[in-house]
PDB file of N, H, CA, C and O in Angstrom:
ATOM      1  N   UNK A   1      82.645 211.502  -3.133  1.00  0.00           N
ATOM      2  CA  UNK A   1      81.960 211.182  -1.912  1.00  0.00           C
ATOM      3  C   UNK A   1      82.740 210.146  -1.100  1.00  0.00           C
ATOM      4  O   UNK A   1      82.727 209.985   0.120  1.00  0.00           O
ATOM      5  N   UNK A   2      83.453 209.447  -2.078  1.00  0.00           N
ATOM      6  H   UNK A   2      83.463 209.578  -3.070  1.00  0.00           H
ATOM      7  CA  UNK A   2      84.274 208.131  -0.982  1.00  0.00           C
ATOM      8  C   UNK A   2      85.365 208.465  -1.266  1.00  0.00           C
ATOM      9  O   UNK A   2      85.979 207.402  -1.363  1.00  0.00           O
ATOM     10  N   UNK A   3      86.215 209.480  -1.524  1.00  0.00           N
ATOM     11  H   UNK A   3      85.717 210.343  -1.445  1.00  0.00           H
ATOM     12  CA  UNK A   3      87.431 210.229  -1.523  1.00  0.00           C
ATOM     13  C   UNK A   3      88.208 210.154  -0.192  1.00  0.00           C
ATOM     14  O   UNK A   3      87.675 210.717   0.764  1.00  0.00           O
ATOM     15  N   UNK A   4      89.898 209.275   0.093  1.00  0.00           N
ATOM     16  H   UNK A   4      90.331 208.818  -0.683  1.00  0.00           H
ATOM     17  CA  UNK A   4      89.923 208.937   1.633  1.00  0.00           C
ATOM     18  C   UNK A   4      89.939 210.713   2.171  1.00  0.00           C
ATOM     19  O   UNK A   4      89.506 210.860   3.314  1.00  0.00           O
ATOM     20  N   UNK A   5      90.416 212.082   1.413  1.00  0.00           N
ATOM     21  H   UNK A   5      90.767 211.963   0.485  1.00  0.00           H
ATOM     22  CA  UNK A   5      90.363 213.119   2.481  1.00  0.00           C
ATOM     23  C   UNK A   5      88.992 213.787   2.282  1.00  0.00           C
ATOM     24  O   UNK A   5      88.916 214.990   2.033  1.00  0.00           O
ATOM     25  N   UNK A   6      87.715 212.856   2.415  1.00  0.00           N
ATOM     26  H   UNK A   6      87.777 211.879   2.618  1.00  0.00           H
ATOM     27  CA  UNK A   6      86.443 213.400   2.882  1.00  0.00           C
ATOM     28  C   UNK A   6      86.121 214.957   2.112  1.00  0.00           C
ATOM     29  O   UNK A   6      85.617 216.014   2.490  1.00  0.00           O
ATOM     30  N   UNK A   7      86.528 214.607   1.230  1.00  0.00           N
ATOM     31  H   UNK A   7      86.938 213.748   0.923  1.00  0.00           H
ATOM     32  CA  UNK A   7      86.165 216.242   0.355  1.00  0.00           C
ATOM     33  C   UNK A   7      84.642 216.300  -0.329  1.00  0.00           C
ATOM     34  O   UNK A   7      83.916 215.544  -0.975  1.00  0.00           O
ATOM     35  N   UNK A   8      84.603 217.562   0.168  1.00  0.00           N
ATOM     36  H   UNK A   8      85.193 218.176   0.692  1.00  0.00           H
ATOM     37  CA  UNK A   8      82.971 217.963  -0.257  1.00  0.00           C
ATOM     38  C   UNK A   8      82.595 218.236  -1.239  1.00  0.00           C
ATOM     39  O   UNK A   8      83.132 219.219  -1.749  1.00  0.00           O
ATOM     40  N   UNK A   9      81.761 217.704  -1.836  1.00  0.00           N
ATOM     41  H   UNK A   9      81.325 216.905  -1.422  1.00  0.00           H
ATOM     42  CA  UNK A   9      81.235 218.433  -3.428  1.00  0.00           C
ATOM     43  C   UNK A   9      80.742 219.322  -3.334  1.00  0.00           C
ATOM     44  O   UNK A   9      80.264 219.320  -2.200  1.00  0.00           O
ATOM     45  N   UNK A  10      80.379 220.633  -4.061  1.00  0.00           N
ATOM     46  H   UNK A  10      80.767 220.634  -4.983  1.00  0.00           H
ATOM     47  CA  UNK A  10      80.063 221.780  -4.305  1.00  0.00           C
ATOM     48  C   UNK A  10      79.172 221.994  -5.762  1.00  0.00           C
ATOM     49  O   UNK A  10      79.491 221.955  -6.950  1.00  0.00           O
ATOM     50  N   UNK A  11      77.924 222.232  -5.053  1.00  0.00           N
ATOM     51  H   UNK A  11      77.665 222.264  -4.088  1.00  0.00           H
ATOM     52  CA  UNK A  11      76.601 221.837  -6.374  1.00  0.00           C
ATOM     53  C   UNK A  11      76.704 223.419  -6.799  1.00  0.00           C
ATOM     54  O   UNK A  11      76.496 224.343  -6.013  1.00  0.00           O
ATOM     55  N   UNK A  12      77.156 223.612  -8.552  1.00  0.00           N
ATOM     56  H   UNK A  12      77.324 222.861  -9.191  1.00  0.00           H
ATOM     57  CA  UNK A  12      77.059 224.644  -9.283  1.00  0.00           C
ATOM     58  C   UNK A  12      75.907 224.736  -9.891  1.00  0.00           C
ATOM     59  O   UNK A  12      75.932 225.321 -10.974  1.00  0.00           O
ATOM     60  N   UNK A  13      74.657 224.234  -9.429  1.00  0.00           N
ATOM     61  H   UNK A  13      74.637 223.759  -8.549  1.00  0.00           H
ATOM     62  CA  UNK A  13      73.390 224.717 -10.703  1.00  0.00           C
ATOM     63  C   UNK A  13      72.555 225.154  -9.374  1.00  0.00           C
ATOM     64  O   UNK A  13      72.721 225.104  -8.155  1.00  0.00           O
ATOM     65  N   UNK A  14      71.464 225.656 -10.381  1.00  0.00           N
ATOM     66  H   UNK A  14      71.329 225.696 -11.371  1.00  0.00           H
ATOM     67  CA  UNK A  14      69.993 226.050  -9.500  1.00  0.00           C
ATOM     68  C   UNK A  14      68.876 225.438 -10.005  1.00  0.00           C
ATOM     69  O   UNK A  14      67.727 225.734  -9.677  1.00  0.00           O
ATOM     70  N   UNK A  15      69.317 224.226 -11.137  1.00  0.00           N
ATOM     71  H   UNK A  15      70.250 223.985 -11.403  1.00  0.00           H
ATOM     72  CA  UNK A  15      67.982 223.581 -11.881  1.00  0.00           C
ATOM     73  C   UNK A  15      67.762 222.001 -10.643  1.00  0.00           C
ATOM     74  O   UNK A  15      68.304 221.008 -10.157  1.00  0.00           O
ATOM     75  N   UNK A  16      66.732 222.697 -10.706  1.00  0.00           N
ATOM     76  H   UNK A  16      66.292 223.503 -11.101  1.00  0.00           H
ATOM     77  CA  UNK A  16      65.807 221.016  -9.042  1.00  0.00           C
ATOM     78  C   UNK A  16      66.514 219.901  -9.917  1.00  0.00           C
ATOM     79  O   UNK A  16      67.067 218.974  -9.325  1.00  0.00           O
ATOM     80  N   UNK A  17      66.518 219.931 -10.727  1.00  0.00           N
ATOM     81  H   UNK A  17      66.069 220.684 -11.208  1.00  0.00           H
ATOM     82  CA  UNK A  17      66.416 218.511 -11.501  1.00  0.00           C
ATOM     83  C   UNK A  17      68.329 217.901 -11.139  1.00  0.00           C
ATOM     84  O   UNK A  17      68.691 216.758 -10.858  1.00  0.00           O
ATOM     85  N   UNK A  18      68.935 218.784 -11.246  1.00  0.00           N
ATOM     86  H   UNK A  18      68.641 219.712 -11.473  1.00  0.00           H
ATOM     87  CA  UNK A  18      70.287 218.156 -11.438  1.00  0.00           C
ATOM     88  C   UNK A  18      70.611 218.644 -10.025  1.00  0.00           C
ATOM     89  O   UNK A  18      71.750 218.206  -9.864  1.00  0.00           O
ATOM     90  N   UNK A  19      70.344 219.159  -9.141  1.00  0.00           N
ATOM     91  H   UNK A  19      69.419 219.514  -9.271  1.00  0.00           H
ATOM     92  CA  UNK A  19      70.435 218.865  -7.350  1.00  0.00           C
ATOM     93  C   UNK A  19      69.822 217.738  -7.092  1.00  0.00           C
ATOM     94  O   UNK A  19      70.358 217.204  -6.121  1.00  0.00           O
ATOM     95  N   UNK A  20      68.778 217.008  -7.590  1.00  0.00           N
ATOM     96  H   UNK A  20      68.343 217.442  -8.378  1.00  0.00           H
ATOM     97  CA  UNK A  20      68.162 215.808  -7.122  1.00  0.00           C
ATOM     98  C   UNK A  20      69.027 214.960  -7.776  1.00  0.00           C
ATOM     99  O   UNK A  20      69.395 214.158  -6.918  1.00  0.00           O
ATOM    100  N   UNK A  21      69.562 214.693  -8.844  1.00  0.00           N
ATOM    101  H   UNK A  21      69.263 215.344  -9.542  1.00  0.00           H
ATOM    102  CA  UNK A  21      70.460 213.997  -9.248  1.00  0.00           C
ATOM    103  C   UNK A  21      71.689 214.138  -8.839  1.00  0.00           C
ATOM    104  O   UNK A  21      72.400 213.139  -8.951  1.00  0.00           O
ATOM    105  N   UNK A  22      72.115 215.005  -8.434  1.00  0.00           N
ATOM    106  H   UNK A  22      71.538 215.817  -8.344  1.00  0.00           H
ATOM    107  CA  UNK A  22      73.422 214.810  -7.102  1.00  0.00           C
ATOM    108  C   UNK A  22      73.117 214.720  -6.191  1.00  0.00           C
ATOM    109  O   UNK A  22      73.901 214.750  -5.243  1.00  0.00           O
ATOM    110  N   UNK A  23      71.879 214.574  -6.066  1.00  0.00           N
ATOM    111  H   UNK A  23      71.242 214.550  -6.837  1.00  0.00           H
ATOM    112  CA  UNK A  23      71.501 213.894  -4.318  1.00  0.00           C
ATOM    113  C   UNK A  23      71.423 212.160  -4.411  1.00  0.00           C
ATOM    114  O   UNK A  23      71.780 211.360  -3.546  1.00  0.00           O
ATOM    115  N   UNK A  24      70.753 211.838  -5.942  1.00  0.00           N
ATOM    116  H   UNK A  24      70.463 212.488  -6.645  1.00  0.00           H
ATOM    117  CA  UNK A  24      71.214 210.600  -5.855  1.00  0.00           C
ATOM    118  C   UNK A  24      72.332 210.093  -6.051  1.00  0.00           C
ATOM    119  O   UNK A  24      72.488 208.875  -6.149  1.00  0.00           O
ATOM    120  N   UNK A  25      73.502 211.150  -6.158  1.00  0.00           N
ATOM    121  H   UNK A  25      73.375 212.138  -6.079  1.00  0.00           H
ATOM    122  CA  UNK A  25      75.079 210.539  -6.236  1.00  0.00           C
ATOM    123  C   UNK A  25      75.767 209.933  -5.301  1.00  0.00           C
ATOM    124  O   UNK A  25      76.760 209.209  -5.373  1.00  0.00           O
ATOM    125  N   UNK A  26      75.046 210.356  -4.284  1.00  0.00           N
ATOM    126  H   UNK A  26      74.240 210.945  -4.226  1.00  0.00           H
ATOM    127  CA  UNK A  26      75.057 209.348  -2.940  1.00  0.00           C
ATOM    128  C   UNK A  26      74.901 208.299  -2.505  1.00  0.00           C
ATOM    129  O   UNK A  26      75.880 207.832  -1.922  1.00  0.00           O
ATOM    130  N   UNK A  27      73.730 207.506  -2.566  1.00  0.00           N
ATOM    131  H   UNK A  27      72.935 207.886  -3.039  1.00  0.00           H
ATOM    132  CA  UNK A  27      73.572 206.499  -2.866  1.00  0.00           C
ATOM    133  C   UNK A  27      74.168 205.655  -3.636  1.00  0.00           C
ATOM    134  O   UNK A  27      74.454 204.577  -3.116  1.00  0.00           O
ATOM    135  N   UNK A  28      74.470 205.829  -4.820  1.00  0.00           N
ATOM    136  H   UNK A  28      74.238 206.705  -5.243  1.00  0.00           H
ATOM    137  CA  UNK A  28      75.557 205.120  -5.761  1.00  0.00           C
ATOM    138  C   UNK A  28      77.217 205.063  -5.415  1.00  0.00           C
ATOM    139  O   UNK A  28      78.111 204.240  -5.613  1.00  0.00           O
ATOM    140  N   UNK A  29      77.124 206.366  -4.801  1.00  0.00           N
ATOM    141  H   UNK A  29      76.397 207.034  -4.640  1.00  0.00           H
ATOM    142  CA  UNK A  29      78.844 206.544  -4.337  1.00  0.00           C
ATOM    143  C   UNK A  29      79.029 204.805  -3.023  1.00  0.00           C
ATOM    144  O   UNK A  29      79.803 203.852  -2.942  1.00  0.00           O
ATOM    145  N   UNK A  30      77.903 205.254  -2.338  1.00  0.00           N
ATOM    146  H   UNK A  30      77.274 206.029  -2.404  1.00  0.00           H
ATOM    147  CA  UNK A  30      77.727 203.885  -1.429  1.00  0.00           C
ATOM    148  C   UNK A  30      77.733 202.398  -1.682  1.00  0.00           C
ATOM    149  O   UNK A  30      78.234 201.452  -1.075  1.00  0.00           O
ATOM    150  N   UNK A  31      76.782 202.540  -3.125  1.00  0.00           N
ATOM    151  H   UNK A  31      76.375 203.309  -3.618  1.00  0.00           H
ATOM    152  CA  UNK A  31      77.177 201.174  -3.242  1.00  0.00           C
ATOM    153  C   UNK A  31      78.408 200.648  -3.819  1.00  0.00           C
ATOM    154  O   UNK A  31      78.566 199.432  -3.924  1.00  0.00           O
ATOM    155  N   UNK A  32      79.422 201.611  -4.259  1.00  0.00           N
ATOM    156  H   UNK A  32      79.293 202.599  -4.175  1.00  0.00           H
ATOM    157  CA  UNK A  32      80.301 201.099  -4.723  1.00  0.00           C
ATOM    158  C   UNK A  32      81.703 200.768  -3.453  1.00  0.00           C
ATOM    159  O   UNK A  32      82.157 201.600  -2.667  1.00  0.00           O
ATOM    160  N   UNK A  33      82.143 199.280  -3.606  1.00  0.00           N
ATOM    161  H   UNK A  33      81.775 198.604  -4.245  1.00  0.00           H
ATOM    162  CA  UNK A  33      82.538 198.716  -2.861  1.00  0.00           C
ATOM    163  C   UNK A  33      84.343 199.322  -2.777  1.00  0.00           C
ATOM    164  O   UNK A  33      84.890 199.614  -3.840  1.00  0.00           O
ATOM    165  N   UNK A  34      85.215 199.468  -1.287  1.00  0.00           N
ATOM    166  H   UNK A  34      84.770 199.230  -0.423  1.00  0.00           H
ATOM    167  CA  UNK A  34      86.670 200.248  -1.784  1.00  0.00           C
ATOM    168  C   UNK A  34      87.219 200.239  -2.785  1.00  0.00           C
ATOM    169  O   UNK A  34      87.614 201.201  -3.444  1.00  0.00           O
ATOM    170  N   UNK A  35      87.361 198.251  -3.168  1.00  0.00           N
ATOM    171  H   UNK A  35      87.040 197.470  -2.632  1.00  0.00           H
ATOM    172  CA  UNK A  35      88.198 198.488  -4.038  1.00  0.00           C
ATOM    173  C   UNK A  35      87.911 198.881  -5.698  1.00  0.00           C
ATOM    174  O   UNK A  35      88.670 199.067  -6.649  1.00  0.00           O
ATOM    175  N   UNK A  36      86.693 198.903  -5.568  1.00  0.00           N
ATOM    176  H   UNK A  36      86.076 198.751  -4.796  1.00  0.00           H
ATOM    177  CA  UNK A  36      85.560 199.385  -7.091  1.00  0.00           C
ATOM    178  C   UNK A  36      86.150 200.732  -6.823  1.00  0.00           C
ATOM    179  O   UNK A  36      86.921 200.996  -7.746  1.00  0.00           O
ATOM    180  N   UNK A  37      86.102 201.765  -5.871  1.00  0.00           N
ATOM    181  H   UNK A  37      85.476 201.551  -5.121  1.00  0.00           H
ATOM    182  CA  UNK A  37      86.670 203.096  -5.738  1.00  0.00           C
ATOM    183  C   UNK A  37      87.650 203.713  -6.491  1.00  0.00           C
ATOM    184  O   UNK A  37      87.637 204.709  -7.214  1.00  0.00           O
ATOM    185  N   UNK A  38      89.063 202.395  -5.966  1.00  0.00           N
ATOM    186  H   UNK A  38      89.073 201.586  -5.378  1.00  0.00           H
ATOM    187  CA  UNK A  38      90.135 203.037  -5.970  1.00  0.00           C
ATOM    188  C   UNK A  38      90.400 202.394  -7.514  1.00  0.00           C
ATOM    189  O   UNK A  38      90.899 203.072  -8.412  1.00  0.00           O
ATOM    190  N   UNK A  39      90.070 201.254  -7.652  1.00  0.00           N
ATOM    191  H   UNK A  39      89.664 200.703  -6.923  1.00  0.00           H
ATOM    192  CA  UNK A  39      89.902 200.783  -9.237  1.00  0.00           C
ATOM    193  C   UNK A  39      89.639 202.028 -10.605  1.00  0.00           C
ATOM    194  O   UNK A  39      90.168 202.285 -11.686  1.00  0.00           O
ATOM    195  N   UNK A  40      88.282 202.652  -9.618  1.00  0.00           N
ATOM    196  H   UNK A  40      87.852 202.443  -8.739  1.00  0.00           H
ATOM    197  CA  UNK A  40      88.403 204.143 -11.197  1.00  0.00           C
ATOM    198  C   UNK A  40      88.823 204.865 -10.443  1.00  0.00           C
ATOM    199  O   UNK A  40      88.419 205.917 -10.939  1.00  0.00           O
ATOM    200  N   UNK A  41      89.540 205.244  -9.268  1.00  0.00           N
ATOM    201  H   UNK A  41      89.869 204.389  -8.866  1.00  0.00           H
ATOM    202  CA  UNK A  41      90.531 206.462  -8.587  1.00  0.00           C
ATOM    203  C   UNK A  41      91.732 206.276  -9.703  1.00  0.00           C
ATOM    204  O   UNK A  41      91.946 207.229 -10.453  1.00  0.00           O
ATOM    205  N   UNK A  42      92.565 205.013  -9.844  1.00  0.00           N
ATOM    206  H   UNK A  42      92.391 204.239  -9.235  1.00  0.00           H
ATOM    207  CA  UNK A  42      93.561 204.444 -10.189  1.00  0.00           C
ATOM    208  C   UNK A  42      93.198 204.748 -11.963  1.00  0.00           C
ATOM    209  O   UNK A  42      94.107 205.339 -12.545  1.00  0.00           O
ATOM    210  N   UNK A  43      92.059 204.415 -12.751  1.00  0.00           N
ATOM    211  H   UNK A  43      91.321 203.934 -12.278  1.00  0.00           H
ATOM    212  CA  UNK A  43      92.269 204.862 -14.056  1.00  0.00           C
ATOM    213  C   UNK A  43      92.002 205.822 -14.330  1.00  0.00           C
ATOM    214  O   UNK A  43      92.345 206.172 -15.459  1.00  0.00           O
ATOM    215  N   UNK A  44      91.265 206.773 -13.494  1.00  0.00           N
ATOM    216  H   UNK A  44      90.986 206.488 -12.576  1.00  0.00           H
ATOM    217  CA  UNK A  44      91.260 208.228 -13.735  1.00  0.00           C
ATOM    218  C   UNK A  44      92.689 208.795 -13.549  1.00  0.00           C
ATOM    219  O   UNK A  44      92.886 209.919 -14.013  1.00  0.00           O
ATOM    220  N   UNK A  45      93.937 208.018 -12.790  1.00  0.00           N
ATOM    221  H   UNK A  45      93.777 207.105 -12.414  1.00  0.00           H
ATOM    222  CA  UNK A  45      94.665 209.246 -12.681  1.00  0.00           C
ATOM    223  C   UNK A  45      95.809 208.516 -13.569  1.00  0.00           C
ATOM    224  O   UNK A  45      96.961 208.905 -13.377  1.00  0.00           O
ATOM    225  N   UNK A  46      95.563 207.362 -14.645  1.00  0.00           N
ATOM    226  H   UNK A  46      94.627 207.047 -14.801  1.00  0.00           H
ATOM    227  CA  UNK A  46      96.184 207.035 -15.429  1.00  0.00           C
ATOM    228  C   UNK A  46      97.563 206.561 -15.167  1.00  0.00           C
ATOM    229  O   UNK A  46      98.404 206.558 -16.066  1.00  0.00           O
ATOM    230  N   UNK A  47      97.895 206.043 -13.614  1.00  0.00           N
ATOM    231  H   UNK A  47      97.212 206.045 -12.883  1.00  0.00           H
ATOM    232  CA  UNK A  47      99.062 206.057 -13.000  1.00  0.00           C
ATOM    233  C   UNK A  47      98.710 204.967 -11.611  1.00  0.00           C
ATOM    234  O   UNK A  47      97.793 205.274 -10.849  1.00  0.00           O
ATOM    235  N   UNK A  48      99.387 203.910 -11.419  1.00  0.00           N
ATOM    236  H   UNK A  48     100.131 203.660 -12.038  1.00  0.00           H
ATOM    237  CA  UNK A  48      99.134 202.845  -9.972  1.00  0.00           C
ATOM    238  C   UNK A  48      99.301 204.463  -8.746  1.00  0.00           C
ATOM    239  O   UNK A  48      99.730 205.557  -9.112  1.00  0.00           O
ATOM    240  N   UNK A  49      98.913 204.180  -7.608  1.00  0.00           N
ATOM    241  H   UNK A  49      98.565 203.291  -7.312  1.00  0.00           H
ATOM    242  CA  UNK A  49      99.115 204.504  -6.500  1.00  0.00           C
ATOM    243  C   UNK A  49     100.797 204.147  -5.905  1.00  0.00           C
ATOM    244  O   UNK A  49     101.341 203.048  -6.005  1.00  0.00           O
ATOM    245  N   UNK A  50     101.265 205.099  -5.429  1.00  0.00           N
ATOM    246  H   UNK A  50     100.823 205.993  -5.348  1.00  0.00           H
ATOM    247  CA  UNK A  50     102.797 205.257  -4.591  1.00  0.00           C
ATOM    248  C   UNK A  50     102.437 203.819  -3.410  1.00  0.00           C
ATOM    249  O   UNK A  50     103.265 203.498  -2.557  1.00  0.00           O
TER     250      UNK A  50
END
């Protein structure tokens, strides 16, 4: 959701329960502050940024 090229998520279920829970992924994506972002951008890709 705070990805800098604005890429869209794409919801694979049809159970209410886990669409409402990626609806609250939003909210959380928000509160997390840039550099909290790029902090797990940076250990997810196991490598600093160029």
């Amino acid at each position: 959701m705070r990805h800098p090229a604005h890429i869209d998520p794409v919801l694979g279920s049809s159970d209410p329960a886990r669409i409402r829970a990626c609806g609250d992924a939003a909210a959380q994506a928000a509160a997390m502050t840039r550099d909290e972002w790029f902090a797990l951008y940076i250990a997810a890709r196991g490598r600093p940024l160029p």
